[in-house]
MDAnalysis code that builds the backbone (N, CA, C; Angstrom):
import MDAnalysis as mda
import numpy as np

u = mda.Universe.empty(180, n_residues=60, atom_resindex=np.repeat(np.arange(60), 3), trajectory=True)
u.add_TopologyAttr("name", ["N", "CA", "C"] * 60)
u.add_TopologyAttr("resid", np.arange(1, 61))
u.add_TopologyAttr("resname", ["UNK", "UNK", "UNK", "UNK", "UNK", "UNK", "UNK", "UNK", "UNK", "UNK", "UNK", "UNK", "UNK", "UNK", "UNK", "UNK", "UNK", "UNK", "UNK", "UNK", "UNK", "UNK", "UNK", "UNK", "UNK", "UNK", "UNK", "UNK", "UNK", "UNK", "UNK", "UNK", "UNK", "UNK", "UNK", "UNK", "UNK", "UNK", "UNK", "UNK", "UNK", "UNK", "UNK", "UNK", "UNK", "UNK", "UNK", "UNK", "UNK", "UNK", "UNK", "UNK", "UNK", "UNK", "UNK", "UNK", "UNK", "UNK", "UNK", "UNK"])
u.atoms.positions = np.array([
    [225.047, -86.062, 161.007],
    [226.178, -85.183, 160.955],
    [227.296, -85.724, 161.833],
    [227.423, -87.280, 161.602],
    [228.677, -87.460, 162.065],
    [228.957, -89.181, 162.103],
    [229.985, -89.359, 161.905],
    [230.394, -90.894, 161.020],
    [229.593, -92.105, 162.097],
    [229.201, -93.005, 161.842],
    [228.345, -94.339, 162.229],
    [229.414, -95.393, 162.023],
    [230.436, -95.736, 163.320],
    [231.572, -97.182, 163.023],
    [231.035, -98.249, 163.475],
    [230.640, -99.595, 162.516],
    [230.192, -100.495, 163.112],
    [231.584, -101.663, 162.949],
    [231.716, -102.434, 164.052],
    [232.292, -103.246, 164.058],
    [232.238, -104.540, 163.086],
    [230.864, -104.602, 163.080],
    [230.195, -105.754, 162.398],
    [229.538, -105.349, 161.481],
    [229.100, -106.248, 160.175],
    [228.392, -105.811, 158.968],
    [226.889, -105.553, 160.118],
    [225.708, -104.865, 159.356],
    [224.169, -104.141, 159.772],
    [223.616, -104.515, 158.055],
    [223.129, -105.664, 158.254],
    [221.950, -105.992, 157.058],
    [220.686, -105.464, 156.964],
    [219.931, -105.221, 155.999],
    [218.520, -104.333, 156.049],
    [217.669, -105.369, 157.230],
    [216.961, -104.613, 157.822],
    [215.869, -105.236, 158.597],
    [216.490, -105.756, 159.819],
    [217.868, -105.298, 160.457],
    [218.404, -105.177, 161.614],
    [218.540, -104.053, 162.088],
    [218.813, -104.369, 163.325],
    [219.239, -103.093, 164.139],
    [220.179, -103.120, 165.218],
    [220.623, -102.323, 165.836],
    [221.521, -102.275, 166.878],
    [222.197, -100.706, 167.827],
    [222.283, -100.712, 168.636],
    [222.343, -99.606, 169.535],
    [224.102, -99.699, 168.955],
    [224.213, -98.296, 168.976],
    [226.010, -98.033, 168.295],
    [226.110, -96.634, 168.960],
    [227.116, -96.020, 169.031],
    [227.689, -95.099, 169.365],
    [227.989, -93.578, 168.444],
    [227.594, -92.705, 168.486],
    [227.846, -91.695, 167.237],
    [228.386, -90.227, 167.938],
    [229.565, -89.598, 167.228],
    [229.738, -88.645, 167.399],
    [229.579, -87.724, 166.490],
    [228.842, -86.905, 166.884],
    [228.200, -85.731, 166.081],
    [229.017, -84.572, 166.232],
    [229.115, -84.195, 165.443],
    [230.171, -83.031, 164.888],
    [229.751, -81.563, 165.918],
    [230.367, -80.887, 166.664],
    [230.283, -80.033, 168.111],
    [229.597, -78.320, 167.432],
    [228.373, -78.252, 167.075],
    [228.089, -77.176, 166.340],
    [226.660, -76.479, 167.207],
    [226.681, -75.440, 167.532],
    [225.441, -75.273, 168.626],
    [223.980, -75.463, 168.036],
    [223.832, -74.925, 166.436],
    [222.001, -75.532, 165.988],
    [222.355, -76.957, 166.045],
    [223.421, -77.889, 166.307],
    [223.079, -79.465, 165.995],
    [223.072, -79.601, 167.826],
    [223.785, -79.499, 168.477],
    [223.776, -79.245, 169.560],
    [221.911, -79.561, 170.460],
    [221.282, -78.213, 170.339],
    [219.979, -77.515, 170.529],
    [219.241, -78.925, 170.464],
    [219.508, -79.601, 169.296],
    [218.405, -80.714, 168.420],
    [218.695, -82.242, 168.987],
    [219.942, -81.573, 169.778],
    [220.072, -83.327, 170.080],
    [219.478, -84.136, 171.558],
    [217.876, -84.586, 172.220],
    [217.459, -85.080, 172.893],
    [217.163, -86.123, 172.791],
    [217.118, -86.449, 173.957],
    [216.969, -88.519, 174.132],
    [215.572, -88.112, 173.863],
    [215.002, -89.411, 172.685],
    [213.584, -89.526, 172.176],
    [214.205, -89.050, 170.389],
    [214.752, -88.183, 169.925],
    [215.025, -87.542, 168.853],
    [214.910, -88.343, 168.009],
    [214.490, -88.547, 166.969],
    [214.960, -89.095, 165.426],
    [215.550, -88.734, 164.295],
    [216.112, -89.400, 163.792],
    [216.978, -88.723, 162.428],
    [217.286, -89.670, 161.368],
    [217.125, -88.941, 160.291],
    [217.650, -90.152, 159.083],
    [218.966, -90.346, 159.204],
    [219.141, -91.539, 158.744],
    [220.724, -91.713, 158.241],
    [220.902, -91.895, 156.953],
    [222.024, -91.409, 156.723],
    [221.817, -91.550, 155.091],
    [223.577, -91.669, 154.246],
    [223.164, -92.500, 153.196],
    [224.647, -92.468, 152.453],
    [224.716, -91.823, 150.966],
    [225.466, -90.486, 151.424],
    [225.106, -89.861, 150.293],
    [223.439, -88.873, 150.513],
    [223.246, -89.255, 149.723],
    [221.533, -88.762, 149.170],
    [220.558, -89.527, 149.512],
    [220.934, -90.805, 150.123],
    [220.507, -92.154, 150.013],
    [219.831, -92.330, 151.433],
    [218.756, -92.684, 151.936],
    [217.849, -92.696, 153.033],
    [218.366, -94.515, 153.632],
    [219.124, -94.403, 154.876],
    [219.028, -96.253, 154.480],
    [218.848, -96.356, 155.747],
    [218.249, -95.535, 156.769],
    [218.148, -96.123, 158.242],
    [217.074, -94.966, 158.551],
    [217.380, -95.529, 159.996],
    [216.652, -94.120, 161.013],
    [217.952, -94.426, 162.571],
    [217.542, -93.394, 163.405],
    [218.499, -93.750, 164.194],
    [217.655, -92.830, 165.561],
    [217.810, -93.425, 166.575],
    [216.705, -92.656, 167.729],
    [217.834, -92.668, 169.077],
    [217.630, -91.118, 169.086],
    [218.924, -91.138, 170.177],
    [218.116, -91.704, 171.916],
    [219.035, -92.765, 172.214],
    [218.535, -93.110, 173.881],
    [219.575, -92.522, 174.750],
    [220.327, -92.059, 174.755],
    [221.693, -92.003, 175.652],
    [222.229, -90.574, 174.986],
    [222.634, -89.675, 175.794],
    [223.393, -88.598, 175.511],
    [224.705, -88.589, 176.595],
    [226.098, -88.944, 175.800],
    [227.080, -88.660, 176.824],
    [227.602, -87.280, 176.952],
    [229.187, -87.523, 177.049],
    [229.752, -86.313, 177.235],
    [230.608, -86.084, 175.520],
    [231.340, -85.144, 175.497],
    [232.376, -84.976, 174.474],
    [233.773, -85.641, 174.642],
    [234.085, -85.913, 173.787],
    [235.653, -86.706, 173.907],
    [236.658, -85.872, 172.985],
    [237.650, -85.318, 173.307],
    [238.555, -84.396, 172.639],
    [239.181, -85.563, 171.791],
])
């Protein structure tokens, strides 16, 4: 629930620590702990996983 900007192309069977801002909603909020997992997806389309290590602050 919230856009993935990579600088660089991400080919299948890579990975890389990136930055995500998740849209400010309190049930997404609740769910978001370091350890967490979540699909990523385009569309309907399953094409990652993504495991939160780092929780910052909000940026207006």
């Amino acid at each position: 629930m919230g856009p993935i900007r990579l600088e660089d192309p991400l080919y299948p069977g890579e990975s890389r620590k990136v930055n995500v801002a998740f849209i400010d909603v309190k049930e997404l909020r609740e769910k978001l702990i370091v350890g967490q997992e979540w699909r990523i997806q385009e569309g309907g389309h399953i094409v990652g996983k993504g495991i939160i290590t780092n929780i910052g602050t909000l940026i207006d």
